[in-house]
C-alpha positions in Angstrom: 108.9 99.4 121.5 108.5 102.6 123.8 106.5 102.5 126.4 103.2 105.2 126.5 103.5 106.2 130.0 107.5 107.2 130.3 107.9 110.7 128.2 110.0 109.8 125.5 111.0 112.0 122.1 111.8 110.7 118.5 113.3 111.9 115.4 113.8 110.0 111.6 116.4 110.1 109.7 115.0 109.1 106.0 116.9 108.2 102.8 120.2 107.8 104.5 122.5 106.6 101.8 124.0 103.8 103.0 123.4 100.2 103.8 121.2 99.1 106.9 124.2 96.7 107.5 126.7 99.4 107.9 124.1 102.0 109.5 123.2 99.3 111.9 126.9 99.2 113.2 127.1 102.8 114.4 123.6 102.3 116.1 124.2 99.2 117.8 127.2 101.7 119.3 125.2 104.1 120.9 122.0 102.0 122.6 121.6 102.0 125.9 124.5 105.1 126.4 123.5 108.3 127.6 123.4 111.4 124.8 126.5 113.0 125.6 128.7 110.0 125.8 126.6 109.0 122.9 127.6 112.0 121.2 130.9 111.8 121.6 130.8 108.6 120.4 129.8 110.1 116.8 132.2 112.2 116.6 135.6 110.6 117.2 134.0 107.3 115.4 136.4 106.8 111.8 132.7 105.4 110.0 131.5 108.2 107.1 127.6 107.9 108.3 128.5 108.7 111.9 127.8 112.3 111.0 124.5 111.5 109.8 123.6 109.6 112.9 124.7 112.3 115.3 122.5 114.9 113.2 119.6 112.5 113.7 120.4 112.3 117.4 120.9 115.8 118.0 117.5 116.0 116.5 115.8 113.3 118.6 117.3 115.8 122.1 116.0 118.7 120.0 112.4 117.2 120.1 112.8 116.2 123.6 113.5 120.0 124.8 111.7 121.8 122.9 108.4 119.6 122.3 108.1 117.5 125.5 110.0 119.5 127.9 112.7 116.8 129.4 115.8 117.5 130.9 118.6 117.2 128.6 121.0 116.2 130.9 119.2 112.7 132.5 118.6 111.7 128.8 119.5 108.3 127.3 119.2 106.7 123.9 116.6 104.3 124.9 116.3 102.8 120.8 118.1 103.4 117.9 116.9 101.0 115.1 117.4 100.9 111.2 114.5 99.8 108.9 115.3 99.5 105.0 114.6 102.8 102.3 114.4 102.7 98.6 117.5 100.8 96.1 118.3 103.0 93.0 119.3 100.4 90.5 122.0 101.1 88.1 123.7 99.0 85.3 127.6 99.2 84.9 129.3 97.8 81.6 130.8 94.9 81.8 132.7 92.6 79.2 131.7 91.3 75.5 128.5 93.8 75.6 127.1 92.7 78.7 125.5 95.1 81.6 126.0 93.9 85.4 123.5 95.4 87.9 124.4 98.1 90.9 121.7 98.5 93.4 122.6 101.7 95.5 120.9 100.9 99.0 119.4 103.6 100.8 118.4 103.3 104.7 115.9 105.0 107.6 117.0 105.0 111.0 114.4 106.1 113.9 116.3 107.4 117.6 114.1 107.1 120.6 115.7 109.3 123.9 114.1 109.1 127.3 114.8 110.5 130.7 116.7 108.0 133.2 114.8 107.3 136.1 117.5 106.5 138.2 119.4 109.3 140.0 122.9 110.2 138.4 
């Protein structure tokens, strides 16, 4: 988890609609990068929740401006990590009367960006 003595800056993105599985994919791509490769990672990336992610991002360097006063250009995506939201269950018609269940999954993903200590 983050460490309390290195100034970091967070931000949540909540009811995402989309799997962890798939939202887990375009994370695991952006760890460890710094922001503005990160972020033009998102952009050119052909997955639909890319968007979402980079809004959550943008948010997280937002927060680390504005909130804890880091330099934007030494920042690095230091975690990016899904956790599981709600499932809206639906029923679809299937054959001789039956009803076959759809469970819509919904996901939260959490970006933590830090300065780099090392000199660019």
């Amino acid at each position: 988890m983050v460490k309390k003595n290195i100034k970091t800056a967070m931000a949540c993105g909540r009811a995402i609609r989309t799997s962890t599985r798939k939202l887990n994919l375009v994370a695991a791509s952006i760890r460890g990068l710094a922001v503005e490769k990160a972020l033009t990672q998102l952009a050119f990336s052909p997955r639909r929740i890319a968007g979402e992610v980079k809004k959550v991002l943008q948010s997280a360097v937002a927060n680390a401006e504005n909130n804890h006063n880091l330099d934007v250009d030494k920042l690095i995506v230091a975690e990016a990590y899904v956790g599981k939201g709600l499932v809206m269950k639906r029923w679809q018609a299937r054959a001789r009367g039956r009803a076959g269940r759809v469970e819509k999954m919904f996901s939260n993903l959490t970006v933590v960006v830090r300065e780099n200590e090392e000199n660019r």
